[in-house]
Gaussian input, Z-matrix of N, CA and C with variables (Angstrom, degrees):
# hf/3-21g

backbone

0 1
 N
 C     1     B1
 C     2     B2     1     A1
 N     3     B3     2     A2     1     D1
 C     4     B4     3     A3     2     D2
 C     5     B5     4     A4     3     D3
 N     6     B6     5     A5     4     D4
 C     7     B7     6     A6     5     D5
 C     8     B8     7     A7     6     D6
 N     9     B9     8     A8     7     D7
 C    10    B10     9     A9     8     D8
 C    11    B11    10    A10     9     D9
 N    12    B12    11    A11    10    D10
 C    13    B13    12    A12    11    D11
 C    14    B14    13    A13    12    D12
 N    15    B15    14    A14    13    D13
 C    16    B16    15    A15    14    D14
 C    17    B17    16    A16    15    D15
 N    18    B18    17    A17    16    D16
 C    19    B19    18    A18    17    D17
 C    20    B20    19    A19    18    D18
 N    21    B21    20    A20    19    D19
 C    22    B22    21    A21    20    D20
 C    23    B23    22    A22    21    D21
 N    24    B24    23    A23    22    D22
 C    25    B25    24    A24    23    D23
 C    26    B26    25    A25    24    D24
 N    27    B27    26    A26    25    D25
 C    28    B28    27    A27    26    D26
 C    29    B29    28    A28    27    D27
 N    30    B30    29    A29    28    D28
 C    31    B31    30    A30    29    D29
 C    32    B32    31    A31    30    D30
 N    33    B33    32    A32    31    D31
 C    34    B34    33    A33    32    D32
 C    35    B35    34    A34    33    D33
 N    36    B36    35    A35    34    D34
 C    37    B37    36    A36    35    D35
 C    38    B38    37    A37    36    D36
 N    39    B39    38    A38    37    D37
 C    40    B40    39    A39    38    D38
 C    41    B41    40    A40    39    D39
 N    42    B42    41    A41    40    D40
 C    43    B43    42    A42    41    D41
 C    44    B44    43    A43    42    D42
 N    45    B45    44    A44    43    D43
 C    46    B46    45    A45    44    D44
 C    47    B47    46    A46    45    D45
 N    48    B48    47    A47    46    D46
 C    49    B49    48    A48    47    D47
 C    50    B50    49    A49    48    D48
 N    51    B51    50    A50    49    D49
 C    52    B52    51    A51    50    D50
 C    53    B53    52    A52    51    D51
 N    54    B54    53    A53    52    D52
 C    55    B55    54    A54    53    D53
 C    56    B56    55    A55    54    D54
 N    57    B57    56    A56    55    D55
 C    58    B58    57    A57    56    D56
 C    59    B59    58    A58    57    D57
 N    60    B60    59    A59    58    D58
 C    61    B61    60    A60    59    D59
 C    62    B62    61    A61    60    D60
 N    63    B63    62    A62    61    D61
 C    64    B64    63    A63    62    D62
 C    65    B65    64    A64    63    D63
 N    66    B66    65    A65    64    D64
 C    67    B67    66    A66    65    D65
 C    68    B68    67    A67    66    D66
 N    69    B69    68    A68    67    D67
 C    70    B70    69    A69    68    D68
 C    71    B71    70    A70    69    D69
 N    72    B72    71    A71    70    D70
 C    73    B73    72    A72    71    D71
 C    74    B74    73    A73    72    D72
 N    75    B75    74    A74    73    D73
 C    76    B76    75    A75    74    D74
 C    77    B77    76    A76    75    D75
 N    78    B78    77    A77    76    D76
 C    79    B79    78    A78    77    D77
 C    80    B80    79    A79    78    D78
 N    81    B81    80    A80    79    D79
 C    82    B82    81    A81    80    D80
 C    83    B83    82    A82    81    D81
 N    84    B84    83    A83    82    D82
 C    85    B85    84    A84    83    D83
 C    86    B86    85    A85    84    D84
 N    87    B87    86    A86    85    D85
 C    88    B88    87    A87    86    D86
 C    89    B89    88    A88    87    D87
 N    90    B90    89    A89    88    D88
 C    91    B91    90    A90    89    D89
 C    92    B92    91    A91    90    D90
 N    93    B93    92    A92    91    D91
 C    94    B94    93    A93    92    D92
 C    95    B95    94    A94    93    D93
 N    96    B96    95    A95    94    D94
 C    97    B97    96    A96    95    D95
 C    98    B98    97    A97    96    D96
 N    99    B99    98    A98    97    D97
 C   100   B100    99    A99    98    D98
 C   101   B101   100   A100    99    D99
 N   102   B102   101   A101   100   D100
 C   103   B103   102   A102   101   D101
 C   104   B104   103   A103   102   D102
 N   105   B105   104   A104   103   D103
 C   106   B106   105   A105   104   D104
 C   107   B107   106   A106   105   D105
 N   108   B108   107   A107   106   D106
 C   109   B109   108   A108   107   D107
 C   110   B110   109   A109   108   D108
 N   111   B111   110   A110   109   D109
 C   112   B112   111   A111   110   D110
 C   113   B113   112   A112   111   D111
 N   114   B114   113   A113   112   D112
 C   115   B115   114   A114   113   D113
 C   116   B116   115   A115   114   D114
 N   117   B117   116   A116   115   D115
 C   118   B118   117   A117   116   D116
 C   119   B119   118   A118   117   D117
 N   120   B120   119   A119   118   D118
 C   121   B121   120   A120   119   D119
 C   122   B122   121   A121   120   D120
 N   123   B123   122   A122   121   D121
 C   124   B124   123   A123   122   D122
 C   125   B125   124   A124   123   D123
 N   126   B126   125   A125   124   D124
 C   127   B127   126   A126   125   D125
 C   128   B128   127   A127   126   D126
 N   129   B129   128   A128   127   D127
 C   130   B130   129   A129   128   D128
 C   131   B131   130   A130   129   D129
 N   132   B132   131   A131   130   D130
 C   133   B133   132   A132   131   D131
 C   134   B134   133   A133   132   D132
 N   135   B135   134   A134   133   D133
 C   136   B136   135   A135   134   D134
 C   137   B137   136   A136   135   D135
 N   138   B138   137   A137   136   D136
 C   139   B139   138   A138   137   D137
 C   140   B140   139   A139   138   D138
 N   141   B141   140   A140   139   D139
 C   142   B142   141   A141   140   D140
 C   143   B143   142   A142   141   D141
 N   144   B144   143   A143   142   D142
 C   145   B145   144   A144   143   D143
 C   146   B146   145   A145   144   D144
 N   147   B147   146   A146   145   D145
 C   148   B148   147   A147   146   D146
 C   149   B149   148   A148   147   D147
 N   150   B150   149   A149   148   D148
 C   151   B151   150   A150   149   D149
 C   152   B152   151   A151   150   D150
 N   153   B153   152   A152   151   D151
 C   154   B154   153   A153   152   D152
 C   155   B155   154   A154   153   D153
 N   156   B156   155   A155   154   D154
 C   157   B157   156   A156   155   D155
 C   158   B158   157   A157   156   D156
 N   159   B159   158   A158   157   D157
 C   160   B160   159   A159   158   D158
 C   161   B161   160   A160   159   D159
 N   162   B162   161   A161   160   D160
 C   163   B163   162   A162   161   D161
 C   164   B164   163   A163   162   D162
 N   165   B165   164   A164   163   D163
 C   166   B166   165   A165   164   D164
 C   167   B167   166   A166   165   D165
 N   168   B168   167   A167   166   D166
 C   169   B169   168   A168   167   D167
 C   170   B170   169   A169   168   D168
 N   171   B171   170   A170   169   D169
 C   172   B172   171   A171   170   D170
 C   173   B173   172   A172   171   D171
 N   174   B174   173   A173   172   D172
 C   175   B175   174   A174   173   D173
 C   176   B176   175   A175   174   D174
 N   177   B177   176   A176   175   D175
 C   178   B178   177   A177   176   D176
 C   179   B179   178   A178   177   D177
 N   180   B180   179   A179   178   D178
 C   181   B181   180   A180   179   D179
 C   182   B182   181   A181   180   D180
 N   183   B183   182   A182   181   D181
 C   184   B184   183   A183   182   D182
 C   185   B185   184   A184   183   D183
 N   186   B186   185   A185   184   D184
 C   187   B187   186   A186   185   D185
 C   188   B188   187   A187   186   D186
 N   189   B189   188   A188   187   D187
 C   190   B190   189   A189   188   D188
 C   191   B191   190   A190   189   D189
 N   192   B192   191   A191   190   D190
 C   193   B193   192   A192   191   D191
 C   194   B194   193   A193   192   D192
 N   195   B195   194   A194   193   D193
 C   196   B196   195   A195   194   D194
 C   197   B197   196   A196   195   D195
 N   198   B198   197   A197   196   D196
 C   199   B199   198   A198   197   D197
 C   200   B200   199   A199   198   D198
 N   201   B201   200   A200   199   D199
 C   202   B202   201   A201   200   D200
 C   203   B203   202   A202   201   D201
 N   204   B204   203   A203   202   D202
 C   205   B205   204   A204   203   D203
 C   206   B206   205   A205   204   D204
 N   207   B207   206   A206   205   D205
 C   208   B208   207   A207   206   D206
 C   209   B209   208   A208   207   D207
 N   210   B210   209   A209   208   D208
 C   211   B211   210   A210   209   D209
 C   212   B212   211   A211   210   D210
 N   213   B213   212   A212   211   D211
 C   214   B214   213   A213   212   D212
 C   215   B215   214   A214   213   D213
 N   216   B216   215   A215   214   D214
 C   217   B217   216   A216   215   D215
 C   218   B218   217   A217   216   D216
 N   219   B219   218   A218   217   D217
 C   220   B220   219   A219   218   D218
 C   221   B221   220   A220   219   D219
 N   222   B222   221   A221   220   D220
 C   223   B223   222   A222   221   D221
 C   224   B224   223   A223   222   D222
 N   225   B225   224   A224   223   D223
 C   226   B226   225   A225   224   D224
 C   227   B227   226   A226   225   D225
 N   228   B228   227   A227   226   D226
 C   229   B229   228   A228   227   D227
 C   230   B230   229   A229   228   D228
 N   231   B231   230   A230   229   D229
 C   232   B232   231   A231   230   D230
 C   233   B233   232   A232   231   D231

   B1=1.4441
   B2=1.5224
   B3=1.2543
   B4=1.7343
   B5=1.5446
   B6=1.6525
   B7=1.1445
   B8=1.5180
   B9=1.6826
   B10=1.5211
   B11=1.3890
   B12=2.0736
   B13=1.4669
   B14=1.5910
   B15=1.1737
   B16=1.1012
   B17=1.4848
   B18=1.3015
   B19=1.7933
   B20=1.2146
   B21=2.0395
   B22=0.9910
   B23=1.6326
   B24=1.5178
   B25=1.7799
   B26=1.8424
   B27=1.1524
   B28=1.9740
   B29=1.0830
   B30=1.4432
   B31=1.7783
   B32=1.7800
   B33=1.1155
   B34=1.7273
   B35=2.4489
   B36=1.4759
   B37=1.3450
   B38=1.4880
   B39=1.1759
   B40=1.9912
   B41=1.1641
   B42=1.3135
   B43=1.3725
   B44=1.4608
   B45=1.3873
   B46=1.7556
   B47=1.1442
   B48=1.8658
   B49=1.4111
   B50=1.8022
   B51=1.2149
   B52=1.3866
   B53=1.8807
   B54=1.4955
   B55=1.5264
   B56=1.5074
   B57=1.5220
   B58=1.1839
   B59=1.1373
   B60=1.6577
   B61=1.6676
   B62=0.9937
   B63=2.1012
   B64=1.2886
   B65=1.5845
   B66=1.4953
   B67=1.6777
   B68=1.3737
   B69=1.2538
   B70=1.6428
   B71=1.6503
   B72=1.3678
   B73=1.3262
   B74=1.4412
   B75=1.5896
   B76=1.3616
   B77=1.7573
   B78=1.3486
   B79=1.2839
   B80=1.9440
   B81=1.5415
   B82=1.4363
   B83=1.7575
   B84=1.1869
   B85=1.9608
   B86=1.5626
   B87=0.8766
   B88=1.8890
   B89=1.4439
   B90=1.6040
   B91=1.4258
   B92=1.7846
   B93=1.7898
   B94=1.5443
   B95=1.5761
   B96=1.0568
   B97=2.0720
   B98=1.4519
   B99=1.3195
   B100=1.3170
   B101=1.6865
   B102=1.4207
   B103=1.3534
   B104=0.9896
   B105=1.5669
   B106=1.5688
   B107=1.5186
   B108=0.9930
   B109=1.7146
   B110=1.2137
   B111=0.9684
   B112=1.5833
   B113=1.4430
   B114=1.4285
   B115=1.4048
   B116=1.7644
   B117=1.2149
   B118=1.7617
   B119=1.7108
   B120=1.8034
   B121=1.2549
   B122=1.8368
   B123=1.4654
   B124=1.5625
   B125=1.6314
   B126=1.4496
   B127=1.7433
   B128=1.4857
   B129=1.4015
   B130=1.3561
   B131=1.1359
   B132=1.6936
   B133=1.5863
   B134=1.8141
   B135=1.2016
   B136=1.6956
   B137=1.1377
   B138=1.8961
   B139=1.3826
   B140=1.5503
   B141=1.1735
   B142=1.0836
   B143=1.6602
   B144=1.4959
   B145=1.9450
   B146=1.1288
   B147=1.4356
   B148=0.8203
   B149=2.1770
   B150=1.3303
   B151=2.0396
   B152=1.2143
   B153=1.6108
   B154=1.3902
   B155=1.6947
   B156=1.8165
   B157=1.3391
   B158=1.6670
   B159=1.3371
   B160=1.8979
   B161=1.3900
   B162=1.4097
   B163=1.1938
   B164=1.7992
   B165=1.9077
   B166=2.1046
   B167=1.1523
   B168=1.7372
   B169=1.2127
   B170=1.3307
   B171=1.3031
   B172=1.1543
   B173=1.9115
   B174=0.9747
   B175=1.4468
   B176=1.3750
   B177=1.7818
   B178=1.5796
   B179=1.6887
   B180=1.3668
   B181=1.0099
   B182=1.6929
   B183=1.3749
   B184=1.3089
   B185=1.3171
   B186=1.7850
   B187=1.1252
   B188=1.9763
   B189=0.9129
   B190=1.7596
   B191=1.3893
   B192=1.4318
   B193=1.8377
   B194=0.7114
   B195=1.8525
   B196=1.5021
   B197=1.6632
   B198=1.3977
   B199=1.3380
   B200=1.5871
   B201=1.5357
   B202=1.5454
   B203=1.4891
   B204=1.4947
   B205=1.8496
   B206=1.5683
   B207=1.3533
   B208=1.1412
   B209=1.5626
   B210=1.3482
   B211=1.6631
   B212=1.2988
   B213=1.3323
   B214=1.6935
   B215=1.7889
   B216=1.6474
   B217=1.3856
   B218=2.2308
   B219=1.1673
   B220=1.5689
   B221=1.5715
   B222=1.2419
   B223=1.1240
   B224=1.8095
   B225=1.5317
   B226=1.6139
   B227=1.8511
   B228=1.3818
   B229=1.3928
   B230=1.4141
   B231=1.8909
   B232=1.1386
   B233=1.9044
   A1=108.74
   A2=112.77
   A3=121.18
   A4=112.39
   A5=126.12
   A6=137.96
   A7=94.79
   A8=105.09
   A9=111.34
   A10=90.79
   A11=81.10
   A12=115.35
   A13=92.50
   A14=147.88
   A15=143.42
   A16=123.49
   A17=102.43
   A18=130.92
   A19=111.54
   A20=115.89
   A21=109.90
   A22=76.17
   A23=150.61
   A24=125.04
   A25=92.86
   A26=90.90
   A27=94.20
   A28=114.38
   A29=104.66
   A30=99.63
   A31=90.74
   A32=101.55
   A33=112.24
   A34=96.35
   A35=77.58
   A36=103.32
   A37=113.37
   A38=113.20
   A39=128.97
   A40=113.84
   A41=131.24
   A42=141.48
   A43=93.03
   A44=95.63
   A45=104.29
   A46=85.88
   A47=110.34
   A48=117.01
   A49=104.57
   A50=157.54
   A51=126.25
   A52=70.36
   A53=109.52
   A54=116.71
   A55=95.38
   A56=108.66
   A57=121.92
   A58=104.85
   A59=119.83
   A60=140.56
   A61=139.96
   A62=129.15
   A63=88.39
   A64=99.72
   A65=142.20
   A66=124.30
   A67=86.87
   A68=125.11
   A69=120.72
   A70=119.20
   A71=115.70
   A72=131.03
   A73=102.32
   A74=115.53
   A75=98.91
   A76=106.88
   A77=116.32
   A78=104.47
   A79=91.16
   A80=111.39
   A81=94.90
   A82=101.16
   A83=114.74
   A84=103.99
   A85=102.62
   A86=90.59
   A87=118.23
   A88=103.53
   A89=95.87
   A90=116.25
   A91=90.71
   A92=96.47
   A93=118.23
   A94=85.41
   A95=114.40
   A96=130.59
   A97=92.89
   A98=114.16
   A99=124.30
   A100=101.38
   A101=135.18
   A102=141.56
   A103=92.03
   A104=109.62
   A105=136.71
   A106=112.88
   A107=127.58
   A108=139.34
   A109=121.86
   A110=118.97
   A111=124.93
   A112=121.94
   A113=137.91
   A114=116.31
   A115=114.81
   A116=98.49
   A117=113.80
   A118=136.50
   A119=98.44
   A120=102.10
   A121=79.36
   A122=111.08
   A123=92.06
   A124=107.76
   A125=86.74
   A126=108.09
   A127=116.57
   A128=128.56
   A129=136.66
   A130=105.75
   A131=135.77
   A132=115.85
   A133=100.74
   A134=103.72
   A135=121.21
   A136=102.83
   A137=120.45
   A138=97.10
   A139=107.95
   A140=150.56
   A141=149.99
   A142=114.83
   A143=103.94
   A144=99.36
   A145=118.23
   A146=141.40
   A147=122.89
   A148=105.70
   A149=105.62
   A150=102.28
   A151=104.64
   A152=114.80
   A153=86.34
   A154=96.07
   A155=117.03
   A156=127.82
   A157=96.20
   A158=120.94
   A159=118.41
   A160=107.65
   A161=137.63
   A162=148.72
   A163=79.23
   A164=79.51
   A165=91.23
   A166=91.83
   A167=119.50
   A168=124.78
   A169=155.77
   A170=131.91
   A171=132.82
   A172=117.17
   A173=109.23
   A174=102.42
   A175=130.10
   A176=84.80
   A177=89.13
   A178=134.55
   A179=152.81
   A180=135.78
   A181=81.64
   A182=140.49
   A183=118.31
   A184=112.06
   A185=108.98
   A186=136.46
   A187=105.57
   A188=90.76
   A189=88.40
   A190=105.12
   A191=118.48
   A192=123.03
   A193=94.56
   A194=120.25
   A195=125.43
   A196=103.93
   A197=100.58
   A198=116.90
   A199=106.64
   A200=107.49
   A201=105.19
   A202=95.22
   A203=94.07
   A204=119.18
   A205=110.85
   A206=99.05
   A207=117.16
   A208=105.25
   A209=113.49
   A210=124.80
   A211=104.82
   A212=102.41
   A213=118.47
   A214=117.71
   A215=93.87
   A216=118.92
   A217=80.72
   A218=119.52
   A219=109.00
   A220=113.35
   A221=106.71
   A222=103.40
   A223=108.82
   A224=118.34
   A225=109.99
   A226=94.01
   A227=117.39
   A228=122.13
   A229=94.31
   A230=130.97
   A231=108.29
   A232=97.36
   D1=135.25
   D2=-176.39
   D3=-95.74
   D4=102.14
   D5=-172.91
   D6=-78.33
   D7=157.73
   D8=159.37
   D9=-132.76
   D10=116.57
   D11=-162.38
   D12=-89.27
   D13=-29.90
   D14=-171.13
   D15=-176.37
   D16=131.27
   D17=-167.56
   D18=-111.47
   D19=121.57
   D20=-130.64
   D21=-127.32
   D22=99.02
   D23=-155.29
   D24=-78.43
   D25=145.05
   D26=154.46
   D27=-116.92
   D28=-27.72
   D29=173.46
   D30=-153.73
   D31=117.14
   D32=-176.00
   D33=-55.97
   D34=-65.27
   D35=-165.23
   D36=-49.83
   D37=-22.11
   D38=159.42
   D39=-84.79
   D40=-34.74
   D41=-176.41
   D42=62.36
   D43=76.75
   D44=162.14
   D45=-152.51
   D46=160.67
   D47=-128.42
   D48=-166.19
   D49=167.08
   D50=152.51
   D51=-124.35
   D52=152.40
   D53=-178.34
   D54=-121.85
   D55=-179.90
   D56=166.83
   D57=-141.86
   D58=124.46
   D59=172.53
   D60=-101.74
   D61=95.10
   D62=-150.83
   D63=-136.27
   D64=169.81
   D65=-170.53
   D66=-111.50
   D67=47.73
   D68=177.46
   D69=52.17
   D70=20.30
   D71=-173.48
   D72=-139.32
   D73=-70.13
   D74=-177.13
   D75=-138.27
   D76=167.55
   D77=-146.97
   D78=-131.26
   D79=147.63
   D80=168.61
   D81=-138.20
   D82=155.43
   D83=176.33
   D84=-117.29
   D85=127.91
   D86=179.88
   D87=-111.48
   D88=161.46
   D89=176.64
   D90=-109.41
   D91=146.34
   D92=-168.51
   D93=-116.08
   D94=141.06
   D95=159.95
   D96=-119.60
   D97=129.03
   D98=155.93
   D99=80.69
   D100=41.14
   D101=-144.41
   D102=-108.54
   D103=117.17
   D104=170.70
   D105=-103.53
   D106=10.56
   D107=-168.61
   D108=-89.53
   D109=127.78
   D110=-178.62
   D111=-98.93
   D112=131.45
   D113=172.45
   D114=-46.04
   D115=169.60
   D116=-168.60
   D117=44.53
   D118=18.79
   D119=-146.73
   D120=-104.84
   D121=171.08
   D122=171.71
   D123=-113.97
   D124=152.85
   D125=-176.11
   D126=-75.97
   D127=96.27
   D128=179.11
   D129=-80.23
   D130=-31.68
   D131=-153.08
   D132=-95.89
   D133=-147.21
   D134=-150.34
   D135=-119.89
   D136=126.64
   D137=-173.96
   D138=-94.05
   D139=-173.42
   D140=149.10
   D141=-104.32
   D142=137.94
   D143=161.74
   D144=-93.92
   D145=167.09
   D146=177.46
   D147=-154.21
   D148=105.70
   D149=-151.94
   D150=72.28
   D151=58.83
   D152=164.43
   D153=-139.71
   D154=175.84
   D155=-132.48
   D156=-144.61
   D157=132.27
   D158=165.23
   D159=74.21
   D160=18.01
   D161=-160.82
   D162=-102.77
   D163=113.94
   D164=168.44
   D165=-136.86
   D166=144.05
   D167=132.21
   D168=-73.94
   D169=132.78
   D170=-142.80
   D171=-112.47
   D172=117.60
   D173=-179.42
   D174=-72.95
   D175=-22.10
   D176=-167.46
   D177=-61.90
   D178=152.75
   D179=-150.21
   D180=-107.58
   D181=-46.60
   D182=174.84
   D183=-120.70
   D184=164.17
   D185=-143.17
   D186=-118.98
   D187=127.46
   D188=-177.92
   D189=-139.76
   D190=115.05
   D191=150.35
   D192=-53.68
   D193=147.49
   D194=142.06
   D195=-152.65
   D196=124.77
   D197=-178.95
   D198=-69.79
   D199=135.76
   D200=-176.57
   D201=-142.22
   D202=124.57
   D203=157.22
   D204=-42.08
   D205=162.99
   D206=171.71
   D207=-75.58
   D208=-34.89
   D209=-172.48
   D210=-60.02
   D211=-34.63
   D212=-163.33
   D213=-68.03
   D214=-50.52
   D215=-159.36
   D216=-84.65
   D217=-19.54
   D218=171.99
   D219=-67.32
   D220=-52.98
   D221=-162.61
   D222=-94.82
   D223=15.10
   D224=160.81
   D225=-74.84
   D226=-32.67
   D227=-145.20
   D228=-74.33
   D229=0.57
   D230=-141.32
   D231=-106.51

């Protein structure tokens, strides 16, 4: 579930907002138009991108960092 961990106002009176969204793993901050959101409440709607670049979706059910050498990234290539 995607919390909005934090509401940031730029203009109360526009209800625009930059938020922060996060599934207790990883977190992203967006801009809200028309922002009805409260901290701790959870985020049901859809985000939109808008200019943006390398955006993949992922199927996988888990998630792993892993730091890789130069030695490392040679010898997958080999």
């Amino acid at each position: 579930m995607i919390i909005v961990k934090k509401v940031n106002w730029i203009d109360i009176d526009s209800r625009e907002a930059d938020i922060l969204l996060s599934d207790g793993t990883y977190s992203i901050e967006c801009f809200c138009s028309d922002c009805n959101l409260s901290e701790d409440e959870a985020f049901l709607d859809i985000l939109y991108g808008f200019n943006v670049r390398n955006i993949v979706k992922s199927f996988n059910k888990e998630y792993v960092i892993d730091k890789k050498t130069v030695a490392t990234l040679f010898k997958e290539n080999l």
